[in-house]
MARBA-3410 file (N, C-alpha, C, O; in Angstrom, 1 decimal):
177
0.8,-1.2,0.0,0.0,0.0,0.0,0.9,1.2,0.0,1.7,1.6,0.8 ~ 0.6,1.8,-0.9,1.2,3.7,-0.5,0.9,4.1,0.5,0.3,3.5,1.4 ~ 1.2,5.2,0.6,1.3,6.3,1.7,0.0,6.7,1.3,-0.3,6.9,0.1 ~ -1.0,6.7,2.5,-2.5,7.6,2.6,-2.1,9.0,2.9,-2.9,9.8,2.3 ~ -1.3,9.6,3.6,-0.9,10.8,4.0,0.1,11.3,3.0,1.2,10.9,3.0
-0.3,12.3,2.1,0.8,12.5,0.7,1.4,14.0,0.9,2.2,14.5,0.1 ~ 0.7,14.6,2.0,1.4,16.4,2.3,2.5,16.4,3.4,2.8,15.5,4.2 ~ 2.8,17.4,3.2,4.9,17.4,3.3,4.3,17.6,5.3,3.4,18.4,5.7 ~ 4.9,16.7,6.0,5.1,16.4,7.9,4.0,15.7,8.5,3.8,15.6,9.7 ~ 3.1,14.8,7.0,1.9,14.2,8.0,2.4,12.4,7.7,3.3,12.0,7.0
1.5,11.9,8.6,2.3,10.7,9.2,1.3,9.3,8.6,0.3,9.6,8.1 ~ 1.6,8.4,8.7,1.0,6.9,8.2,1.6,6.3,9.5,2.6,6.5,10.1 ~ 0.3,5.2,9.7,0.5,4.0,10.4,1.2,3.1,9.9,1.0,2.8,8.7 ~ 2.1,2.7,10.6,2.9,1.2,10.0,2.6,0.3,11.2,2.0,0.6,12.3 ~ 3.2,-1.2,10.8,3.0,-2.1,11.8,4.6,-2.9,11.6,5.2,-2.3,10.8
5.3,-3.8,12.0,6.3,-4.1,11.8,7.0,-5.6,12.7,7.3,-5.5,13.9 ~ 7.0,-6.8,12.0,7.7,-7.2,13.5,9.5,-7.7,13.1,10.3,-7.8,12.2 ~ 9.4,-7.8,14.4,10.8,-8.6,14.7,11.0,-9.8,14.8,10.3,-10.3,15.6 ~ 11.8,-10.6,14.3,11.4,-12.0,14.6,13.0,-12.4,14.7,13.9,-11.9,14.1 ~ 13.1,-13.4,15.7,13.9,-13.7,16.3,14.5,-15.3,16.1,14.1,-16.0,17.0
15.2,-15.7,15.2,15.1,-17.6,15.0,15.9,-17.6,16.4,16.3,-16.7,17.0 ~ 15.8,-19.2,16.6,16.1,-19.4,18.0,16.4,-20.9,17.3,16.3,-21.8,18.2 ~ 16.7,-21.4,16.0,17.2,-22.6,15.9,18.2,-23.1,15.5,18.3,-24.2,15.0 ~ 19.5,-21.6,15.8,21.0,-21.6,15.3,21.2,-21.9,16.4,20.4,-22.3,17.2 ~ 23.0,-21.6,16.8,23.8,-21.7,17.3,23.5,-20.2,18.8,23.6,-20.3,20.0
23.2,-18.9,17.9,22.6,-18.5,19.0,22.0,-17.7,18.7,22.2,-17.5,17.5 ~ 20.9,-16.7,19.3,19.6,-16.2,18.6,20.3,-15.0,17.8,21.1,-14.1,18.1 ~ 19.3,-15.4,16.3,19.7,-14.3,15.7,18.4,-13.5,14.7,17.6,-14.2,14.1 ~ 18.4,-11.9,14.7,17.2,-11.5,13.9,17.0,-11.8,12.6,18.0,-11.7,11.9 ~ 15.6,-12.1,11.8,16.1,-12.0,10.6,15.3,-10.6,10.0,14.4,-9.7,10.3
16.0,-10.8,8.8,15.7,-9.0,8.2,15.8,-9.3,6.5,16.4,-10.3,5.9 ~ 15.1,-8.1,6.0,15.2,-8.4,4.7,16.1,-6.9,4.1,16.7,-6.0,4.7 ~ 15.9,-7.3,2.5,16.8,-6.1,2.3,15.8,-5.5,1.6,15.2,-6.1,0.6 ~ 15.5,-4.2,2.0,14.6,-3.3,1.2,14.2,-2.8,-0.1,14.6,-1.7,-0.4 ~ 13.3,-3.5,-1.2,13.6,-3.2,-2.7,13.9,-2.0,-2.6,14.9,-1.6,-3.2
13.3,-1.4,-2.1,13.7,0.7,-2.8,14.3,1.0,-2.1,14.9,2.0,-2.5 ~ 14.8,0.7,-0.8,15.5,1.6,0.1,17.1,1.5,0.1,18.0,2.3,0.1 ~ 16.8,-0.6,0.0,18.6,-1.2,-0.3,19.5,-1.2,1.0,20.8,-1.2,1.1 ~ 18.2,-1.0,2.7,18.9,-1.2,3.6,18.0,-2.6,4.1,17.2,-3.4,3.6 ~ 18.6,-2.5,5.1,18.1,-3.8,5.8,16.8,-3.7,6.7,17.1,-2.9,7.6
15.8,-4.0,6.9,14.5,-3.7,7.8,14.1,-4.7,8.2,13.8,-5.7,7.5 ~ 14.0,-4.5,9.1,12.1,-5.4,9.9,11.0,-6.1,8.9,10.8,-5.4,7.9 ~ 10.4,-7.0,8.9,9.2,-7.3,7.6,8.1,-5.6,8.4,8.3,-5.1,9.5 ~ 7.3,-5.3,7.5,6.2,-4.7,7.7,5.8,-3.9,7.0,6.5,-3.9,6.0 ~ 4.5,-3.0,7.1,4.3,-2.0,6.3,2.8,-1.2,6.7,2.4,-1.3,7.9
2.4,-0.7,5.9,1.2,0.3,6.2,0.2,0.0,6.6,-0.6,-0.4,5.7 ~ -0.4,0.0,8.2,-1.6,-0.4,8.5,-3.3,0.3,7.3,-3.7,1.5,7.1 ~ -3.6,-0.8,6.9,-4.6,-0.4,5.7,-5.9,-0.2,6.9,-6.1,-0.6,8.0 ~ -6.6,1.1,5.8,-7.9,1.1,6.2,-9.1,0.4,7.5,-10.0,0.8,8.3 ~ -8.7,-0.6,7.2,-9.5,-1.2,7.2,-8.8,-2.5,8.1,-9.5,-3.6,8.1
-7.8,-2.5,8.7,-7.3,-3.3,9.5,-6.7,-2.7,10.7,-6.2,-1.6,10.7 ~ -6.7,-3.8,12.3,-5.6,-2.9,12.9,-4.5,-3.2,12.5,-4.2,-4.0,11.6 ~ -3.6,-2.4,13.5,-1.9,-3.3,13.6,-1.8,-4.1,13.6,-1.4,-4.6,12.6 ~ -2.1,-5.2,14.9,-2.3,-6.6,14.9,-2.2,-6.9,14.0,-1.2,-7.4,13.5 ~ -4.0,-6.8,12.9,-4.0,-7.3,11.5,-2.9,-7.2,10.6,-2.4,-8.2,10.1
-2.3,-5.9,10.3,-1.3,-5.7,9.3,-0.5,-6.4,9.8,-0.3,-7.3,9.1 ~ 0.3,-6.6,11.1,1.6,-7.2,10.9,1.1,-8.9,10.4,1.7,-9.5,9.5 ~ 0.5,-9.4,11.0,0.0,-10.5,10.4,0.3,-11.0,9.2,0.9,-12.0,8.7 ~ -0.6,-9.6,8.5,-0.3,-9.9,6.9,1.1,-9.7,6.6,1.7,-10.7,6.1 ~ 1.6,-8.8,6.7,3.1,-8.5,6.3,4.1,-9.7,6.7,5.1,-10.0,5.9
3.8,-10.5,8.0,4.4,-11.4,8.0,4.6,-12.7,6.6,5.4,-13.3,6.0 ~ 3.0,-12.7,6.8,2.9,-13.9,5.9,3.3,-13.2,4.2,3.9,-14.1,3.5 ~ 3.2,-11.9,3.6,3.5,-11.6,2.7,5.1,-11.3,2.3,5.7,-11.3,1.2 ~ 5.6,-11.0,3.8,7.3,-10.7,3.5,8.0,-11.5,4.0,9.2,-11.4,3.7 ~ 7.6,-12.5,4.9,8.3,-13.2,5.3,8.4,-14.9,5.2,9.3,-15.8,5.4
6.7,-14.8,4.7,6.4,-16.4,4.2,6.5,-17.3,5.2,6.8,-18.5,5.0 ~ 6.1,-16.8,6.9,5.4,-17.7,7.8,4.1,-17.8,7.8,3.4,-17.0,7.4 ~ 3.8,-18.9,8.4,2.5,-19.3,8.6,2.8,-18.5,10.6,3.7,-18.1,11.3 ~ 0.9,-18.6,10.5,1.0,-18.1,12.0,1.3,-18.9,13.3,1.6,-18.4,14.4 ~ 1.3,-20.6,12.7,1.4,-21.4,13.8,3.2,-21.6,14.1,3.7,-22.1,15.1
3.8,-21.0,12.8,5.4,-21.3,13.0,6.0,-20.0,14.1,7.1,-19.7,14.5 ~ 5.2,-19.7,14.4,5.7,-18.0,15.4,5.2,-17.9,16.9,4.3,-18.7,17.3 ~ 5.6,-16.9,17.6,5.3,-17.0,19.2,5.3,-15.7,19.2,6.4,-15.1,18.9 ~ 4.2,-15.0,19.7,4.4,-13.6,19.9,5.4,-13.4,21.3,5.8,-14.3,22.1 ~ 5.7,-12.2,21.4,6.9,-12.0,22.7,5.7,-11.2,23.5,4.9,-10.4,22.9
5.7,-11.5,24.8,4.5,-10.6,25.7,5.1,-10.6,26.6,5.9,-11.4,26.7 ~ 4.8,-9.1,27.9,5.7,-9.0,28.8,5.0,-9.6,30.0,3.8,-9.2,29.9 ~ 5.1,-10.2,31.0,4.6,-11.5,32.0,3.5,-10.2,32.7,2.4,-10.7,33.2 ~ 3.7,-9.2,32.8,2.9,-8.4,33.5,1.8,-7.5,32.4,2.2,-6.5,31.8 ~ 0.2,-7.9,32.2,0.1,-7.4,31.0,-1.7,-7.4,31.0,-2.5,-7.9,31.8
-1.9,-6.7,30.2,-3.9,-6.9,30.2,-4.1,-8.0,29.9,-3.0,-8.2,29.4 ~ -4.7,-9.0,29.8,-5.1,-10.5,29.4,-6.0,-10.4,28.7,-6.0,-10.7,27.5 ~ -7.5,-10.0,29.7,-8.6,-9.7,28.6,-9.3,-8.6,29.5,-9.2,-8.4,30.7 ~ -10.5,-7.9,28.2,-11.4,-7.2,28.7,-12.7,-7.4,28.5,-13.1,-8.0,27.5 ~ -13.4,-6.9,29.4,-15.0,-6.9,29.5,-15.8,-5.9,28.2,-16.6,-5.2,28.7
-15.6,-5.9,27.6,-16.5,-5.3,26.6,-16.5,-6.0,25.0,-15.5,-6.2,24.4 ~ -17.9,-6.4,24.3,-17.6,-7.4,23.7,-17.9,-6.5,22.3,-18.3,-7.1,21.2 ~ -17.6,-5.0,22.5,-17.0,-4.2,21.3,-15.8,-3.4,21.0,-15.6,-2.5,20.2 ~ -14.6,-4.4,22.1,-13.1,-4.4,21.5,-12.5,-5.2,21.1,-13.1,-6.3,20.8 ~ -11.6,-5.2,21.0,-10.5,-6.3,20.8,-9.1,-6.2,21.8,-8.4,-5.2,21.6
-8.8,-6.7,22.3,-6.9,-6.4,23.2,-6.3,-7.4,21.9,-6.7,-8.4,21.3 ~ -5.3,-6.3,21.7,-4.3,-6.9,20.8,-3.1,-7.0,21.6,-2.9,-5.9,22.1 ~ -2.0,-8.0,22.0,-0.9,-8.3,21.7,0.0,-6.8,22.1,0.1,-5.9,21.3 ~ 0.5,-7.0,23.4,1.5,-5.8,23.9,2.5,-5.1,22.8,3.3,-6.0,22.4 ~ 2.8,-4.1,22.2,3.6,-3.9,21.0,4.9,-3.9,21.8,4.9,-3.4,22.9
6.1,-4.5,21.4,7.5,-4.2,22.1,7.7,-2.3,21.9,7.4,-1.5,22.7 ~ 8.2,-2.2,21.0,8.0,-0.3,20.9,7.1,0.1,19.7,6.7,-0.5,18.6 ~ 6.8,1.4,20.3,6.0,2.4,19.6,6.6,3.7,19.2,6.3,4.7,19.8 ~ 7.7,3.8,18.1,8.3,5.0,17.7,7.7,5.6,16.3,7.1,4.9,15.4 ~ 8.1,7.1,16.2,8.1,7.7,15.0,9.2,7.9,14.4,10.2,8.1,15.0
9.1,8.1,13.0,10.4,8.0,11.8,10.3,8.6,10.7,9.2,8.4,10.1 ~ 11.2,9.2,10.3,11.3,9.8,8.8,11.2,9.0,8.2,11.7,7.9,8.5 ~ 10.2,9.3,6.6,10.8,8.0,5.6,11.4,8.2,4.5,10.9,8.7,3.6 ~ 12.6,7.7,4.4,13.7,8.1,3.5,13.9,9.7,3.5,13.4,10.5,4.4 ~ 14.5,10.1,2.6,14.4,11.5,2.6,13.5,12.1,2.2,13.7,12.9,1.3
11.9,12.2,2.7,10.6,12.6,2.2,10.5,13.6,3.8,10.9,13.2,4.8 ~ 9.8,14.7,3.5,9.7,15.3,4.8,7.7,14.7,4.8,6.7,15.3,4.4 ~ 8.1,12.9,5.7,6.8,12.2,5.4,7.4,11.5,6.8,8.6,11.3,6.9 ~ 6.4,11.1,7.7,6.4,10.0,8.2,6.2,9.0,8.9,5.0,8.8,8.6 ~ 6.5,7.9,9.8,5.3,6.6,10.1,5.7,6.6,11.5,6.7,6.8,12.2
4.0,6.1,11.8,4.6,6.1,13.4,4.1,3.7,13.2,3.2,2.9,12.9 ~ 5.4,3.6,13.5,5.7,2.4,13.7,5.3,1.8,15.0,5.9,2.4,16.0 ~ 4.4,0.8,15.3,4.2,-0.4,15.9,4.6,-1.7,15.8,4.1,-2.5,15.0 ~ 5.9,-2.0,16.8,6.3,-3.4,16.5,6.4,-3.9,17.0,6.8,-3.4,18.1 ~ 6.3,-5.2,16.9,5.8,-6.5,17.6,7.1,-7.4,17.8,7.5,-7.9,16.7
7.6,-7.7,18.6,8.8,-9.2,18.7,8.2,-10.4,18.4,7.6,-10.9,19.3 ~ 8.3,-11.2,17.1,8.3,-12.7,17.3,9.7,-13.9,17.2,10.9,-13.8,16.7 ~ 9.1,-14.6,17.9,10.5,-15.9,17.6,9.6,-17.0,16.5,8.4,-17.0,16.1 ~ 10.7,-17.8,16.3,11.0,-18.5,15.3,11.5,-19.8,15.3,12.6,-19.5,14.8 ~ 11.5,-21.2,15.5,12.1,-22.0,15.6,12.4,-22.7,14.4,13.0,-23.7,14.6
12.2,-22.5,13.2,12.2,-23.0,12.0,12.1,-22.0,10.8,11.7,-20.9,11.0 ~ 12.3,-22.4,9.6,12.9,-21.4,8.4,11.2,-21.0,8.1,10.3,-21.6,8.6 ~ 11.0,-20.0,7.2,9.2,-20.2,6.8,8.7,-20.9,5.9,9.2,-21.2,4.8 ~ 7.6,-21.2,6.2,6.9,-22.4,6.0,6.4,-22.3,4.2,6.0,-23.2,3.4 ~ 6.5,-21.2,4.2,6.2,-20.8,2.4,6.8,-20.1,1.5,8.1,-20.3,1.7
6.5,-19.1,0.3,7.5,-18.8,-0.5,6.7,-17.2,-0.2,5.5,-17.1,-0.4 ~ 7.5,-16.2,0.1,7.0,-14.7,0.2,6.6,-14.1,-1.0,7.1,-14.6,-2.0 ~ 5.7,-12.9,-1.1,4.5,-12.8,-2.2,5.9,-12.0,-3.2,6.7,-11.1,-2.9 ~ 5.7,-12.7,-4.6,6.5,-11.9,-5.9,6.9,-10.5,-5.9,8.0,-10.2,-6.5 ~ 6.3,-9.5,-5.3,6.1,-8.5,-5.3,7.1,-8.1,-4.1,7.0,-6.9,-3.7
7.8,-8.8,-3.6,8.4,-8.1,-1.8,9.9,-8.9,-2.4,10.0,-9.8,-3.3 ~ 10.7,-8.4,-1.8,12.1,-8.5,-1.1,12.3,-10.0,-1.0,11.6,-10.7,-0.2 ~ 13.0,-10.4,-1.6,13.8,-11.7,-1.8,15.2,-12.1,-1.0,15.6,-13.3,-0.7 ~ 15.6,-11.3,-0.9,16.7,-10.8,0.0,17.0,-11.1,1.6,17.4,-10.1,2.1 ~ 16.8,-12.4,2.8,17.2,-12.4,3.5,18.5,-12.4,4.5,19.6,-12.9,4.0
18.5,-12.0,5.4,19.9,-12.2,6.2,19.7,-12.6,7.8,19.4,-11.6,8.5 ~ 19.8,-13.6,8.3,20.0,-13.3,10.2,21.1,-13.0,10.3,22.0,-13.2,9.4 ~ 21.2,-12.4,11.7,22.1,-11.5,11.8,21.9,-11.6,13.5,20.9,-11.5,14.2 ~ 23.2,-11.7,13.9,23.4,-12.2,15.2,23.6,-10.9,16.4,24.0,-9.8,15.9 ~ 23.5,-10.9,17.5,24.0,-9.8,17.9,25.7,-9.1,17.5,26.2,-7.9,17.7
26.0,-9.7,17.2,27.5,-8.9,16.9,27.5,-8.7,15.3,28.0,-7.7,14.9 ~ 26.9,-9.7,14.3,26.9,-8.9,13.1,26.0,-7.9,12.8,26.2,-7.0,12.0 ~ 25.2,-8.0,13.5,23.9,-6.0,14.0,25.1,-5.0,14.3,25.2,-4.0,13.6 ~ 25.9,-5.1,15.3,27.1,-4.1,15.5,27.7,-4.0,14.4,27.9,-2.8,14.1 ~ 28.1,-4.6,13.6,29.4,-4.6,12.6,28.6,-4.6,11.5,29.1,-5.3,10.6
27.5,-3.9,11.2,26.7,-3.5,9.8,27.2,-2.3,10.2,27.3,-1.7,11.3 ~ 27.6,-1.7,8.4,28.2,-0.4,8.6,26.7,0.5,8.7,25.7,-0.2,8.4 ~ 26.6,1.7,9.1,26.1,2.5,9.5,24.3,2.9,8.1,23.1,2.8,8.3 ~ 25.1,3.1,6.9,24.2,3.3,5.8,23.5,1.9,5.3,22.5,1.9,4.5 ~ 24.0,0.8,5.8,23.1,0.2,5.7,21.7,-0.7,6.6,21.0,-1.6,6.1
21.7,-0.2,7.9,20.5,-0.3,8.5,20.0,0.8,9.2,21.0,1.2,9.8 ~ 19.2,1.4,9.4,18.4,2.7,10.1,18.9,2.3,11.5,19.1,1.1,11.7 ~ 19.2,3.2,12.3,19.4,3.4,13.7,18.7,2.6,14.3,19.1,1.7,15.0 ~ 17.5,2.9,14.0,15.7,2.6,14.9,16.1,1.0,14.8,16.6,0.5,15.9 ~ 15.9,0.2,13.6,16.2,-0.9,13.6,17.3,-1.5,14.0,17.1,-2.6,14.7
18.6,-1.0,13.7,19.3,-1.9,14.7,19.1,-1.9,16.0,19.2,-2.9,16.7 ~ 18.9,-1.1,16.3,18.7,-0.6,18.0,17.6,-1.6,18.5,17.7,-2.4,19.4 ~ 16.3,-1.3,17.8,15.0,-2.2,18.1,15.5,-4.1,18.1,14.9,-5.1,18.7 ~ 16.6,-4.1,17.2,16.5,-5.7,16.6,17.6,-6.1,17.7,17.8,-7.3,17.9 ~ 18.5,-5.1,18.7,19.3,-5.7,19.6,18.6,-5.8,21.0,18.9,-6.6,21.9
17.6,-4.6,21.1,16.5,-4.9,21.9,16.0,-6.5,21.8,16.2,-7.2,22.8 ~ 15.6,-6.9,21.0,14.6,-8.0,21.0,15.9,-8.8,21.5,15.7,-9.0,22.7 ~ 17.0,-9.2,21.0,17.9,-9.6,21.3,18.3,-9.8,23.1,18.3,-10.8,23.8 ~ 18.5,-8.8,23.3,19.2,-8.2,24.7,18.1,-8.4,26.1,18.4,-9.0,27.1 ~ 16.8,-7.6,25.5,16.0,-7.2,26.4,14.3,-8.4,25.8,14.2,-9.4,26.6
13.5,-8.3,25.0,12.7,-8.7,25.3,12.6,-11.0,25.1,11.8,-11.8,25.5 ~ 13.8,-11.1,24.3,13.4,-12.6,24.0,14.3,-13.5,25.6,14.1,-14.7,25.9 ~ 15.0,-12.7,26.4,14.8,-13.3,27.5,14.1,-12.8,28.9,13.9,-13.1,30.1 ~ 14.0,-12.1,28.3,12.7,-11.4,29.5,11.4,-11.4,29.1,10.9,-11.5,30.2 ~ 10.3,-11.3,28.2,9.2,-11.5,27.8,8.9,-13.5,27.7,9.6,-14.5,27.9
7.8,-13.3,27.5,7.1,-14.7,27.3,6.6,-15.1,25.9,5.7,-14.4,25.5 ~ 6.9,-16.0,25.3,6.7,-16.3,24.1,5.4,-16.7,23.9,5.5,-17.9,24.3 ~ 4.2,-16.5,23.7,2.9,-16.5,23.6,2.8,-17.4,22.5,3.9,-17.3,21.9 ~ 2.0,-18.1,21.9,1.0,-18.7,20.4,0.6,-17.1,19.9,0.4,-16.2,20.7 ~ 0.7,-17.1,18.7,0.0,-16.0,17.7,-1.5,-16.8,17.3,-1.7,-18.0,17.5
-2.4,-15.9,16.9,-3.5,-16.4,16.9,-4.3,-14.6,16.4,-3.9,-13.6,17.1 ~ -5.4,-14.5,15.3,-5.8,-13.6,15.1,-6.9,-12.8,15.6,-7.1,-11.7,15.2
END
């Protein structure tokens, strides 16, 4: 999806996750490489119309990354809402961070919602023609040793978090929509 917001400082929802394999030697993120951008990112993209976050990263998963939902574990923090009494919401799934970001050089940009998943196995399918072919994991020390132009700050920082802070301190939950 394009940008819904097309005038110069207004913002788009994104959704985004992290996913973390846990079936190497030792946990490492994986990431793709950006068709237009040519850095390294997070799977995700534009919460549509008509979906929440939750929903979008869902999709984005299964379209950029080619898992199914049962191959993933969302990351939740042990202290958390579980459920609510009203049977005209929904509780979605704790977001790890909620930041905003320029996008590319466009004076445009997204306020990002992302989610930590793990991984015990490669994905289960082939990601949609249209997306990034390009993967890499990437361990905590090769995240350090990516030179600078090629991953956004936000992201390495976020992708050593998941690393550092939420995959041994959060709780690996079932995904489920």
């Amino acid at each position: 999806m394009l940008h819904i917001h097309t005038q110069p400082g207004q913002h788009d929802f994104t959704a985004s996750a992290y996913i973390v394999r846990t079936d190497g030697d030792e946990p490492a993120v994986m990431l793709h490489q950006h068709r237009t951008l040519g850095k390294w990112l997070q799977f995700g993209g534009h919460v549509e119309l008509d979906e929440s976050p939750w929903q979008a990263v869902l999709r984005e998963i299964g379209e950029e990354a080619g898992y199914d939902l049962q191959q993933l574990k969302v990351l939740q923090p042990h202290i958390r809402l579980e459920k609510i009494d009203d049977t005209n919401a929904a509780l979605s799934p704790q977001p790890a961070v909620v930041l905003t970001h320029g996008y590319a050089d466009e004076d445009h940009y997204h306020n990002d919602i992302a989610f930590i998943f793990t991984a015990h196995q490669a994905p289960g399918r082939a990601v949609a023609d249209d997306e990034s072919h390009v993967f890499q994991m990437f361990t905590r020390a090769e995240l350090l040793a990516l030179p600078k132009d090629t991953i956004p700050g936000n992201v390495r920082d976020t992708a050593l978090a998941a690393l550092d802070i939420f995959l041994p301190d959060w709780q690996p939950l079932p995904v489920s929509n």
